[in-house]
VMD Tcl script that builds the backbone (N, CA, C; Angstrom):
set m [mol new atoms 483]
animate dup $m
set s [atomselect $m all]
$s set {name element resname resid chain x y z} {
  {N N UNK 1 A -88.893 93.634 22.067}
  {CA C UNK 1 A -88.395 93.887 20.735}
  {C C UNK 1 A -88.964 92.812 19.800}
  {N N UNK 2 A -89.519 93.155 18.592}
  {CA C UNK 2 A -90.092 92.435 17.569}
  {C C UNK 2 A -88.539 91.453 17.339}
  {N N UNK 3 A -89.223 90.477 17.032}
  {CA C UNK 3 A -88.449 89.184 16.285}
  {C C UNK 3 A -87.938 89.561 14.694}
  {N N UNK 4 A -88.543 90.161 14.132}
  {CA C UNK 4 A -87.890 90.783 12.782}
  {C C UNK 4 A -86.607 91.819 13.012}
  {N N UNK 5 A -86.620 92.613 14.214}
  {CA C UNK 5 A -85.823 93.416 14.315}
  {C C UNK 5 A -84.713 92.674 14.914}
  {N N UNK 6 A -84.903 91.898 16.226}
  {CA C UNK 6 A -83.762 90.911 16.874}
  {C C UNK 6 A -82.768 90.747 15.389}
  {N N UNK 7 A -83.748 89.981 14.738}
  {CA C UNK 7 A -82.876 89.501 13.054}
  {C C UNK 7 A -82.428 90.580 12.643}
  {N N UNK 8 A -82.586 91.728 12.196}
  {CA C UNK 8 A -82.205 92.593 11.363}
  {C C UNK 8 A -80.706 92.739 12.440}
  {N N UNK 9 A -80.910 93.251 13.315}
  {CA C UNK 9 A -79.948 93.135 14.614}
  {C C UNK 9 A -78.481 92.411 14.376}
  {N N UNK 10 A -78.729 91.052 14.360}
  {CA C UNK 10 A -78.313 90.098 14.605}
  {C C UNK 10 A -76.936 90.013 13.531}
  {N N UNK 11 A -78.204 90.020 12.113}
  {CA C UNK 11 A -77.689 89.903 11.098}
  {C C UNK 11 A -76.467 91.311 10.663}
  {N N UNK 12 A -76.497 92.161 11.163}
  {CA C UNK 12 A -75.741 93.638 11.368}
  {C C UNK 12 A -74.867 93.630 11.440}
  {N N UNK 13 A -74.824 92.746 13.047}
  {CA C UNK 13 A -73.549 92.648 13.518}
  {C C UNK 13 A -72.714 91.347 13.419}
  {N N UNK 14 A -73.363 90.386 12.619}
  {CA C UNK 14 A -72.172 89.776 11.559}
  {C C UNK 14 A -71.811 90.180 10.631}
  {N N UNK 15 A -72.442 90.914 9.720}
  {CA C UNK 15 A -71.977 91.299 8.405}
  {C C UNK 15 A -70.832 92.771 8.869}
  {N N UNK 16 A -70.468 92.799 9.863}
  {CA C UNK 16 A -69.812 93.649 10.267}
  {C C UNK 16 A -68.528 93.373 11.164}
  {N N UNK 17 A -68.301 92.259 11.209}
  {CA C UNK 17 A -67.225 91.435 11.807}
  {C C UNK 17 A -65.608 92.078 11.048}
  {N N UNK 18 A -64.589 91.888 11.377}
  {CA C UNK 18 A -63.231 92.155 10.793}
  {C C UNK 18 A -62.148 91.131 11.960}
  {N N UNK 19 A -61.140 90.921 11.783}
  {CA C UNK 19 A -59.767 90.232 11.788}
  {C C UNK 19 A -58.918 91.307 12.117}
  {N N UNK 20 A -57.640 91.869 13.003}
  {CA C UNK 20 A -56.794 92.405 12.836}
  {C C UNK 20 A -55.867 91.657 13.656}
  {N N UNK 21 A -54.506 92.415 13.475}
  {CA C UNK 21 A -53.229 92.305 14.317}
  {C C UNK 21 A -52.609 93.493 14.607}
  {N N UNK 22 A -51.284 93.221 15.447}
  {CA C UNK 22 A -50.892 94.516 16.157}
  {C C UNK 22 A -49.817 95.093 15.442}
  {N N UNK 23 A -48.823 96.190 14.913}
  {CA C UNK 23 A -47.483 96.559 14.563}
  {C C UNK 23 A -47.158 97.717 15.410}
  {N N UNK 24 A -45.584 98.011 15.391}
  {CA C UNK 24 A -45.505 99.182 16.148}
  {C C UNK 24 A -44.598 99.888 15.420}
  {N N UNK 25 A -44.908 101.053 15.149}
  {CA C UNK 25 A -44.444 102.049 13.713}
  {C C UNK 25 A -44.146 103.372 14.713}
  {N N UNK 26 A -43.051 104.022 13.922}
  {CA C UNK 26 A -42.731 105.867 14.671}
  {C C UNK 26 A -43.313 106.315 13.561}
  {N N UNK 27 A -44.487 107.399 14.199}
  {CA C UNK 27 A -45.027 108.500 13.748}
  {C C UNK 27 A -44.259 109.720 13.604}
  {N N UNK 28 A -43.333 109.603 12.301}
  {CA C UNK 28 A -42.877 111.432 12.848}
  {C C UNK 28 A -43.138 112.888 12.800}
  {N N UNK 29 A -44.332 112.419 11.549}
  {CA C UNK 29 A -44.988 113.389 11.347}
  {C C UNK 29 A -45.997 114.528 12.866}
  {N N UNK 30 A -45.959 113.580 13.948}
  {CA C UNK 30 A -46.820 113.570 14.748}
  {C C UNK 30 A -45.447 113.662 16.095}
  {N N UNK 31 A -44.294 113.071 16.114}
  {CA C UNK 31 A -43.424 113.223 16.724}
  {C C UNK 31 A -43.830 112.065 17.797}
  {N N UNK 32 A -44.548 111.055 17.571}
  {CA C UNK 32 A -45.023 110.027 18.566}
  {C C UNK 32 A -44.566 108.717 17.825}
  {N N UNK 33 A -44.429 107.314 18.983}
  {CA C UNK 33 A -44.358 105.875 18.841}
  {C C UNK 33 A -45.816 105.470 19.036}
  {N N UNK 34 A -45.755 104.570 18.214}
  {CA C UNK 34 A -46.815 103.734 18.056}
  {C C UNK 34 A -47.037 102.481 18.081}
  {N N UNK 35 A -48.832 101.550 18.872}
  {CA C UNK 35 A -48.736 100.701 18.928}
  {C C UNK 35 A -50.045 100.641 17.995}
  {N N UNK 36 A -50.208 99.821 17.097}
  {CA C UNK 36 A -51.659 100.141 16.057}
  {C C UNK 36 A -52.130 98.702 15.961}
  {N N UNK 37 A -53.753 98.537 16.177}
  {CA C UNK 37 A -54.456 97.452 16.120}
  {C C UNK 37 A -55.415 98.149 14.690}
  {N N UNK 38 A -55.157 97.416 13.819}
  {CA C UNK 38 A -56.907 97.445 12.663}
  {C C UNK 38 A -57.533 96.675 12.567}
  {N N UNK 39 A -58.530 97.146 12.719}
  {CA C UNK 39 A -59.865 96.190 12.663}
  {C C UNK 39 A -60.681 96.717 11.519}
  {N N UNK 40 A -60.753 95.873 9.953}
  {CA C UNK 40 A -61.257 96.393 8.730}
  {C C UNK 40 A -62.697 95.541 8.734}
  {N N UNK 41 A -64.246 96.699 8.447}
  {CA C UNK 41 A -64.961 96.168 8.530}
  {C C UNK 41 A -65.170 96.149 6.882}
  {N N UNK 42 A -65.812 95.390 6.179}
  {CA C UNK 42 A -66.447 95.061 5.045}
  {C C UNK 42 A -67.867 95.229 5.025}
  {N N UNK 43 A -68.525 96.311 4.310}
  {CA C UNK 43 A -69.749 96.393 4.168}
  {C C UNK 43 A -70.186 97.140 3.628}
  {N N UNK 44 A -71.689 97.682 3.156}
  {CA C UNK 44 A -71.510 98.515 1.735}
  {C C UNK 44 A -70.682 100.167 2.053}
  {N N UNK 45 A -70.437 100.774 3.126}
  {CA C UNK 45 A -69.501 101.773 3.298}
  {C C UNK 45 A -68.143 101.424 3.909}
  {N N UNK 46 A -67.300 100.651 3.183}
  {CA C UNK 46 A -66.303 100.449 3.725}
  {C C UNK 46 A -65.491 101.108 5.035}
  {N N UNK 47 A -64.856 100.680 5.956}
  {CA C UNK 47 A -64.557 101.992 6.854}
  {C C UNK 47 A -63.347 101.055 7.510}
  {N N UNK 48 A -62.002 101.740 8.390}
  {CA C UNK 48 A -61.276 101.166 9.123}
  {C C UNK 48 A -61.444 101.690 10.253}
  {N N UNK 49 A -61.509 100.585 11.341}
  {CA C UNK 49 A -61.134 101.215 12.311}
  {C C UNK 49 A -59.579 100.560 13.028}
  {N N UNK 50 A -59.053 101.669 13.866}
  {CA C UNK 50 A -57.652 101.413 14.662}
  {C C UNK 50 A -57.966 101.712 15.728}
  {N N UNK 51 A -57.553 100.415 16.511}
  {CA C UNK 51 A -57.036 100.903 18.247}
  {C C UNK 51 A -55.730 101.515 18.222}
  {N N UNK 52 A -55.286 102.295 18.649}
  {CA C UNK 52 A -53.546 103.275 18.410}
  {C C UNK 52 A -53.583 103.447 20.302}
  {N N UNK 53 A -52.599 103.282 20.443}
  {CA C UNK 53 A -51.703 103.655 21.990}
  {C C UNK 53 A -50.387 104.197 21.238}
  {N N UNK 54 A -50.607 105.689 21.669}
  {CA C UNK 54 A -49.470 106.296 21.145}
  {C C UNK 54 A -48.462 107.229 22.504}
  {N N UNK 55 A -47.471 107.398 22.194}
  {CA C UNK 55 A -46.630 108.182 23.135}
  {C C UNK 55 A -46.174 109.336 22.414}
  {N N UNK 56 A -45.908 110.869 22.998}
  {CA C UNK 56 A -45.516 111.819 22.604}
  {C C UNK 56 A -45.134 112.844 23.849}
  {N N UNK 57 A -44.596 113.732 23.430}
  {CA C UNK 57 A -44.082 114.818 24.333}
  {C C UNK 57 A -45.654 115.742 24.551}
  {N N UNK 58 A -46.074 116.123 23.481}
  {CA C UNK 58 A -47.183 116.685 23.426}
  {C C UNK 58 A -48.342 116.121 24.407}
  {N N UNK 59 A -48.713 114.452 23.960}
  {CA C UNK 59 A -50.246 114.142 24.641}
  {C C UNK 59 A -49.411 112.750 26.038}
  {N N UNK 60 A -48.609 113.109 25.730}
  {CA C UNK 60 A -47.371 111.669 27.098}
  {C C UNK 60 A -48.801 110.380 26.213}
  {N N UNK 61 A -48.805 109.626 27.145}
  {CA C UNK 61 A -49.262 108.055 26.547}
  {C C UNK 61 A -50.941 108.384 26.169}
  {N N UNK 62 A -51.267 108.149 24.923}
  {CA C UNK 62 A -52.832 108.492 24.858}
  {C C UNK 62 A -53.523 106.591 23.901}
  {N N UNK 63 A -54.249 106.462 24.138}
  {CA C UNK 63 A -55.232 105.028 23.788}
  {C C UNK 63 A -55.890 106.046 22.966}
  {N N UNK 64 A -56.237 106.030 21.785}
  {CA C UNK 64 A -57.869 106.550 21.152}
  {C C UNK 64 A -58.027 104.800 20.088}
  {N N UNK 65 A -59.226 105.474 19.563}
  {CA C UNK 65 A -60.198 104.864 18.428}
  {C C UNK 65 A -60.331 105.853 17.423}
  {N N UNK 66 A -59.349 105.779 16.116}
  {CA C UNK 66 A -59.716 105.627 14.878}
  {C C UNK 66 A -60.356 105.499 13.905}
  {N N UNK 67 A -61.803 106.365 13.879}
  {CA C UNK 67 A -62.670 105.823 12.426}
  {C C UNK 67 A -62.963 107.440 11.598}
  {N N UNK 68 A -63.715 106.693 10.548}
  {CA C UNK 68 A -64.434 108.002 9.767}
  {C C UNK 68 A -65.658 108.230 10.253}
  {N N UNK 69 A -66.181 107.656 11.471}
  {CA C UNK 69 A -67.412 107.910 11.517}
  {C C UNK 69 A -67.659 108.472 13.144}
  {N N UNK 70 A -66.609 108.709 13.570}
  {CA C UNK 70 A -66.381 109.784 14.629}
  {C C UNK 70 A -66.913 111.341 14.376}
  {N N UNK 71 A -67.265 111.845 14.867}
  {CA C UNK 71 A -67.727 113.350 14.552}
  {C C UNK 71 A -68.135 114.351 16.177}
  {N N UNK 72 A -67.597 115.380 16.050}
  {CA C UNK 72 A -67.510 116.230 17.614}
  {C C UNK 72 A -68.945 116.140 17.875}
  {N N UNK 73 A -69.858 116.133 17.467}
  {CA C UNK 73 A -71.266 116.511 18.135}
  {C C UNK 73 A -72.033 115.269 18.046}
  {N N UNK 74 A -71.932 113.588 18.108}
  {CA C UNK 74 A -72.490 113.011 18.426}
  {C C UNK 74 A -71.585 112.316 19.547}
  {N N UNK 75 A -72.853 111.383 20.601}
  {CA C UNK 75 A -72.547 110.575 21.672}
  {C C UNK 75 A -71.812 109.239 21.567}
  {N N UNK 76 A -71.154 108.690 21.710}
  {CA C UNK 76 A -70.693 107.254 21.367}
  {C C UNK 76 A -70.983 106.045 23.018}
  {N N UNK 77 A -71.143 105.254 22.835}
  {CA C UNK 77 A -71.259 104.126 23.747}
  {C C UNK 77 A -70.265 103.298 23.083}
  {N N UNK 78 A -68.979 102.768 24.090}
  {CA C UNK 78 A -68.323 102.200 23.510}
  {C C UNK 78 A -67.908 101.403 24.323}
  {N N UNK 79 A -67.870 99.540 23.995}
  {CA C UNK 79 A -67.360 98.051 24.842}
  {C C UNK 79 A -66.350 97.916 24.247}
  {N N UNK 80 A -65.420 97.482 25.036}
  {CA C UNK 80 A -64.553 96.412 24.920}
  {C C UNK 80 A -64.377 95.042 25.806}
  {N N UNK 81 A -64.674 93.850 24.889}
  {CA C UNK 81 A -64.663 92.637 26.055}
  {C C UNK 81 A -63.420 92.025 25.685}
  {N N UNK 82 A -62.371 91.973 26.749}
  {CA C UNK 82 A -61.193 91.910 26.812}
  {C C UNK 82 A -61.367 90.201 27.918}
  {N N UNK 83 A -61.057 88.678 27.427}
  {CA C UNK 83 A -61.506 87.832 27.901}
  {C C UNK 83 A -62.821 87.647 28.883}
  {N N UNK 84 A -63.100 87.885 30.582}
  {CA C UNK 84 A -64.733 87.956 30.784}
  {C C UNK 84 A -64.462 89.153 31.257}
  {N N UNK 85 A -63.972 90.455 31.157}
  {CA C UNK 85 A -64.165 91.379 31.477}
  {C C UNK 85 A -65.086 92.475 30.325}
  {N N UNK 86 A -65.878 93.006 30.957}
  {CA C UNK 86 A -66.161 93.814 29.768}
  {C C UNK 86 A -66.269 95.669 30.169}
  {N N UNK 87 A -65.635 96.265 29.813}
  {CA C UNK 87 A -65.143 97.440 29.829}
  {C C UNK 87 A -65.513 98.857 29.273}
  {N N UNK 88 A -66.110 99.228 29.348}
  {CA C UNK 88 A -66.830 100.486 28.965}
  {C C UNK 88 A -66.179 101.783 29.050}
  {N N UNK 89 A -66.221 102.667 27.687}
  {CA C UNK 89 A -65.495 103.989 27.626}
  {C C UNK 89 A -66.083 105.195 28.763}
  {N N UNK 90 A -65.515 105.280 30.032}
  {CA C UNK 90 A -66.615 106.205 30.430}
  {C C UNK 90 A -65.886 107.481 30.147}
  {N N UNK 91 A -65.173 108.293 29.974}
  {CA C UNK 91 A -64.987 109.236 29.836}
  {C C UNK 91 A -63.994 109.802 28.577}
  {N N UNK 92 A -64.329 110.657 27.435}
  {CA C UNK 92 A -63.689 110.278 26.011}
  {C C UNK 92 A -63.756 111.762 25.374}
  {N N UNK 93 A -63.008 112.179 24.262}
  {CA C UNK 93 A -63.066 113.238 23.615}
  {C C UNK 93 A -62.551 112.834 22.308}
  {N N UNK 94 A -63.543 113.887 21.395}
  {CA C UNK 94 A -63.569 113.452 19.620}
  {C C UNK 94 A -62.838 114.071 18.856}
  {N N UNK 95 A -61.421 114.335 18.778}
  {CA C UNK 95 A -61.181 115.414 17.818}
  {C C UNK 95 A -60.353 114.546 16.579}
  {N N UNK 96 A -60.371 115.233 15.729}
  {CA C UNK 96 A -60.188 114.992 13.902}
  {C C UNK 96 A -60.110 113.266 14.116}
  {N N UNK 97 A -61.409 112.936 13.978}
  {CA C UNK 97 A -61.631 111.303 13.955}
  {C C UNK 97 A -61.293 110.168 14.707}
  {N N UNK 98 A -61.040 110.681 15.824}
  {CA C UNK 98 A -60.419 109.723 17.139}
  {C C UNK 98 A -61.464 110.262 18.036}
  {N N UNK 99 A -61.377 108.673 18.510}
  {CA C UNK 99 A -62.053 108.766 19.925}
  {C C UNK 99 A -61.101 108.865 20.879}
  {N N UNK 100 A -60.771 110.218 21.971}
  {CA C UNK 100 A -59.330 109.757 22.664}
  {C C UNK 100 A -60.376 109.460 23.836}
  {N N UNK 101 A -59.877 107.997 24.443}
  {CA C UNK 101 A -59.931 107.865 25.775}
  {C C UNK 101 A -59.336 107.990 26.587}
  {N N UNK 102 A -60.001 108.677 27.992}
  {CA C UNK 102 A -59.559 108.964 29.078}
  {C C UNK 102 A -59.847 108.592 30.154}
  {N N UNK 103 A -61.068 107.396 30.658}
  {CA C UNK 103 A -61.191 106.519 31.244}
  {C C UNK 103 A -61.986 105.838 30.868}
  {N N UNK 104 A -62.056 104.555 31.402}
  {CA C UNK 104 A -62.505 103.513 31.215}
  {C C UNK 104 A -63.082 102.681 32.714}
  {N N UNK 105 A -64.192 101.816 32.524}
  {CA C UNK 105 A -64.946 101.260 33.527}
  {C C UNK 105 A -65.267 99.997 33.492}
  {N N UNK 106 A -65.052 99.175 34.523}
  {CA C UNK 106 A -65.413 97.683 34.436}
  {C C UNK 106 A -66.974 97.402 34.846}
  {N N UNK 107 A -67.836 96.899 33.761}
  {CA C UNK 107 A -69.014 96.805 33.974}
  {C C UNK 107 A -69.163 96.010 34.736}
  {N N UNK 108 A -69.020 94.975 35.389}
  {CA C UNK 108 A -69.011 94.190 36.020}
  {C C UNK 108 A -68.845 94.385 37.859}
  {N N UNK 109 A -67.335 94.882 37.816}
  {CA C UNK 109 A -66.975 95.147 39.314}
  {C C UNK 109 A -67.067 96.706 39.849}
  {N N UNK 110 A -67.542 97.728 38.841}
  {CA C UNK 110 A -67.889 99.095 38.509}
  {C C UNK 110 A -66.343 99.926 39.085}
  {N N UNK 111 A -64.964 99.017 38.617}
  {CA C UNK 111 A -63.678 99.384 38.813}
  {C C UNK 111 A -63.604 100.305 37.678}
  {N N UNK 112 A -62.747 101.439 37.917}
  {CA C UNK 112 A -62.303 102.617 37.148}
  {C C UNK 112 A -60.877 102.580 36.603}
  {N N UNK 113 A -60.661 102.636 35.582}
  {CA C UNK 113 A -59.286 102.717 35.382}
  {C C UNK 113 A -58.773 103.662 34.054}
  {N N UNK 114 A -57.448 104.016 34.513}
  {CA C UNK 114 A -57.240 105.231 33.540}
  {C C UNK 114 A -56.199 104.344 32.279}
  {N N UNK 115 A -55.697 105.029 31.510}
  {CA C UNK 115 A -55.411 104.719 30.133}
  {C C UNK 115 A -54.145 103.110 30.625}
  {N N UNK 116 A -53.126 103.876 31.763}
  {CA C UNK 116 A -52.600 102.780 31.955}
  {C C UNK 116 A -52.796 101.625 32.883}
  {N N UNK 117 A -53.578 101.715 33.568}
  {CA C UNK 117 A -54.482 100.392 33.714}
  {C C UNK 117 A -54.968 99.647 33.289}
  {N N UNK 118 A -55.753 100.461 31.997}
  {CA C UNK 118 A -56.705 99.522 31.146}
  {C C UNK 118 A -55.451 98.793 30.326}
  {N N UNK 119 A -54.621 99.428 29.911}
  {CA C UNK 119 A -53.215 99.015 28.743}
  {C C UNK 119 A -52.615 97.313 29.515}
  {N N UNK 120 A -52.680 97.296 31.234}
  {CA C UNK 120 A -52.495 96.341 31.503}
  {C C UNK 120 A -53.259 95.162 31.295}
  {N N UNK 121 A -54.490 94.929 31.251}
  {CA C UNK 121 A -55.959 94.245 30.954}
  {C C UNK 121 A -55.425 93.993 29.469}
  {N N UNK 122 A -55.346 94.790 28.487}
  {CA C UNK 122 A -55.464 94.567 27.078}
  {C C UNK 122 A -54.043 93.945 26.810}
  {N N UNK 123 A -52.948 94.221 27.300}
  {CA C UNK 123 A -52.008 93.263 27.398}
  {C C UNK 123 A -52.024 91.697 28.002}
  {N N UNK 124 A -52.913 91.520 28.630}
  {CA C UNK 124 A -53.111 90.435 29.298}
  {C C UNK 124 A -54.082 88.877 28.423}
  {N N UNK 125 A -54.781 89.986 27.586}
  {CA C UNK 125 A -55.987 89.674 26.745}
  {C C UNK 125 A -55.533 88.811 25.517}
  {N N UNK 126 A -56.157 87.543 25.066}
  {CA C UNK 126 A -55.601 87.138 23.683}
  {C C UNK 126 A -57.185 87.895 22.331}
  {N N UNK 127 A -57.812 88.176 22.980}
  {CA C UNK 127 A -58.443 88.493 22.039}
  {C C UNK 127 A -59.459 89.879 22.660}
  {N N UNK 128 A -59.882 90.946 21.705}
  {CA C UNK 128 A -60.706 91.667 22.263}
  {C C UNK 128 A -61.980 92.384 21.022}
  {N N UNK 129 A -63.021 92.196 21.515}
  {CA C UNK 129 A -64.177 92.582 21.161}
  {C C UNK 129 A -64.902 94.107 20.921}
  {N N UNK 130 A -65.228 94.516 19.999}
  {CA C UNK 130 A -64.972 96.186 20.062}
  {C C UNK 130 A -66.625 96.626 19.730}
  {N N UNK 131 A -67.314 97.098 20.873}
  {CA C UNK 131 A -68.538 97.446 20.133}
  {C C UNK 131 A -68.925 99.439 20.423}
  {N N UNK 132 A -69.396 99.599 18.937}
  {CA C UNK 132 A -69.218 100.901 19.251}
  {C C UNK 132 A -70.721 101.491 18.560}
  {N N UNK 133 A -71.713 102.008 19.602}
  {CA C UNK 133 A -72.674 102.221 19.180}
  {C C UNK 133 A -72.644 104.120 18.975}
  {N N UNK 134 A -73.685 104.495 17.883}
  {CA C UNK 134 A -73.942 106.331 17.675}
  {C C UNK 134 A -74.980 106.372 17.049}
  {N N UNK 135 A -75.888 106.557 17.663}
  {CA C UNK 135 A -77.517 107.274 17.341}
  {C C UNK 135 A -77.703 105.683 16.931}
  {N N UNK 136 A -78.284 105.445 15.695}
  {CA C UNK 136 A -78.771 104.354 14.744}
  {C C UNK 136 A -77.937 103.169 14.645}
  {N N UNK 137 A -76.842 103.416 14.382}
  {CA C UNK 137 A -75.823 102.592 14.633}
  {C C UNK 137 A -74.713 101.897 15.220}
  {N N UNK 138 A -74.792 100.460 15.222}
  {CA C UNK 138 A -74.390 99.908 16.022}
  {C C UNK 138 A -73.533 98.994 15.055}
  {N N UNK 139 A -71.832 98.476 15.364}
  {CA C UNK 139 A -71.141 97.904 14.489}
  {C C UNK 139 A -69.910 97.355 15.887}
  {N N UNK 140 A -69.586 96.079 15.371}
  {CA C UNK 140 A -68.665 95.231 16.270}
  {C C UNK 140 A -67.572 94.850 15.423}
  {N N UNK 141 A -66.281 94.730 15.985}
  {CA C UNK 141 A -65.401 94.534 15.358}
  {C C UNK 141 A -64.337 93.061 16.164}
  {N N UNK 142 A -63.552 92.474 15.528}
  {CA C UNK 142 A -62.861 91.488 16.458}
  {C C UNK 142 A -61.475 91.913 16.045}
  {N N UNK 143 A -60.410 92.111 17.623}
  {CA C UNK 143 A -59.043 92.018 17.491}
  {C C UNK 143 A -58.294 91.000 18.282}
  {N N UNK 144 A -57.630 90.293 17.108}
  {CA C UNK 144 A -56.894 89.230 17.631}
  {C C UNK 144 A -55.753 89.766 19.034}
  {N N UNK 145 A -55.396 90.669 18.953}
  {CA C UNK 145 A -54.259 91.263 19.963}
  {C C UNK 145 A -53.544 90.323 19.714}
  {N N UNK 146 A -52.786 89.807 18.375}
  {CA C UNK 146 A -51.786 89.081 18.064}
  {C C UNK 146 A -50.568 89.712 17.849}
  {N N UNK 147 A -49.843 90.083 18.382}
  {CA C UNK 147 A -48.646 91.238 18.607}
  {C C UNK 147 A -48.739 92.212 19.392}
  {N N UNK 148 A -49.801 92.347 19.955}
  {CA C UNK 148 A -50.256 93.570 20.919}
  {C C UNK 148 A -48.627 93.646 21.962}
  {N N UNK 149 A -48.938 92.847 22.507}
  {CA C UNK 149 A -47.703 92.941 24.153}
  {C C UNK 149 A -46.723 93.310 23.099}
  {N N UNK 150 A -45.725 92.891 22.180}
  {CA C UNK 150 A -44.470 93.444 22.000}
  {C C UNK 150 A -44.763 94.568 21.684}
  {N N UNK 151 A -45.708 94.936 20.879}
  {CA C UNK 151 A -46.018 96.750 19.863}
  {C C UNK 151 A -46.221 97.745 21.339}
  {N N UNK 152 A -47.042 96.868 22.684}
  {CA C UNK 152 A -47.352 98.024 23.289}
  {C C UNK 152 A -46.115 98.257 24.296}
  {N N UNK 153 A -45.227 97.161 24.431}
  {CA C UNK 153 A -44.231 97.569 25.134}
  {C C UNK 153 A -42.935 97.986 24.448}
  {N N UNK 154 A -43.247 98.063 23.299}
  {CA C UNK 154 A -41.951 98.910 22.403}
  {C C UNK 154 A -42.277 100.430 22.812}
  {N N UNK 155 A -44.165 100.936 22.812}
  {CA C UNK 155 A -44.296 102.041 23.269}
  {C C UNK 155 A -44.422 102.523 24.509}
  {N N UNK 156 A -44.735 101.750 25.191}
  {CA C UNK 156 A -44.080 101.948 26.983}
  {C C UNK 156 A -43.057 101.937 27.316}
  {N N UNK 157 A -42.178 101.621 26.963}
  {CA C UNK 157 A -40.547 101.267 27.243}
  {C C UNK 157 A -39.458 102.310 25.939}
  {N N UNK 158 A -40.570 102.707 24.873}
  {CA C UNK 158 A -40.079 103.267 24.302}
  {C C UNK 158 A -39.159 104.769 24.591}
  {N N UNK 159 A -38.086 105.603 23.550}
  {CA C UNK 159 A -38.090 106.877 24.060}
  {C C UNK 159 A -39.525 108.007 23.563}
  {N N UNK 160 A -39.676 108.757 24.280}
  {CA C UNK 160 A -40.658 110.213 23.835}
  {C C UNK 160 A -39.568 110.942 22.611}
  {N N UNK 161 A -40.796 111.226 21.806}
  {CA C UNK 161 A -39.660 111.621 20.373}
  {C C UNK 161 A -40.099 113.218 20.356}
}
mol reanalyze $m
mol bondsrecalc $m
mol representation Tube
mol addrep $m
């Protein structure tokens, strides 16, 4: 890879950095509890993204990803480095702007784990790293998981609404 591009690279995925924390809100419109991480990027197309672990009668416990730049007919590659683990979306579906995940993979020890497995890891985590590549683009985000454990065990422990 050319040295101009490394930079162009480089420079991308700082100007694309964000800050969030965790809350845990009832959806009733949706009839689900919620645990919500945002991660707001700043850049010339503004965009939010949310980690959400939600509970419902309808989908029982679902993890997705939150953006506007989700769409049914493209591919996503998606990390999360959750302290030295780093974690990969392997198996996922796109509907109205969520990424819902449905498993997940440890790059490292090539361990598999489903929504509540991984929920244990990200509870465990003080900070987690979000990289989410589609066609051309590539954008990273940082979540403090500063409230995470109480928001996600208000929705694990929570009732189904």
């Amino acid at each position: 890879m050319k040295l101009h591009l490394k930079l162009v690279l480089v420079l991308v995925l700082f100007a694309t950095k964000g800050v969030s924390q965790w809350e845990y809100r009832v959806n009733n419109s949706n009839k689900s509890i919620e645990a919500v991480g945002l991660v707001q990027f700043n850049f010339k197309i503004q965009d939010t993204i949310t980690l959400s672990l939600s509970k419902s009668r309808k989908l029982g416990l679902d993890f997705s990803i939150q953006a506007n730049l989700f769409k049914r007919d493209q591919n996503y590659y998606v990390l999360l480095e959750i302290a030295d683990q780093k974690i990969k979306v392997k198996n996922s579906l796109v509907l109205n702007k969520q990424l819902r995940i449905l498993e997940l993979e440890d790059l490292i020890s090539n361990e598999k784990y489903e929504v509540e497995d991984f929920i244990k890891i990200l509870k465990r985590g003080d900070a987690c790293t979000l990289t989410i590549r589609a066609d051309h683009q590539v954008i990273q985000g940082y979540n403090s998981l500063s409230g995470s454990v109480s928001a996600i065990n208000s929705v694990l422990n929570g009732p189904i609404l």
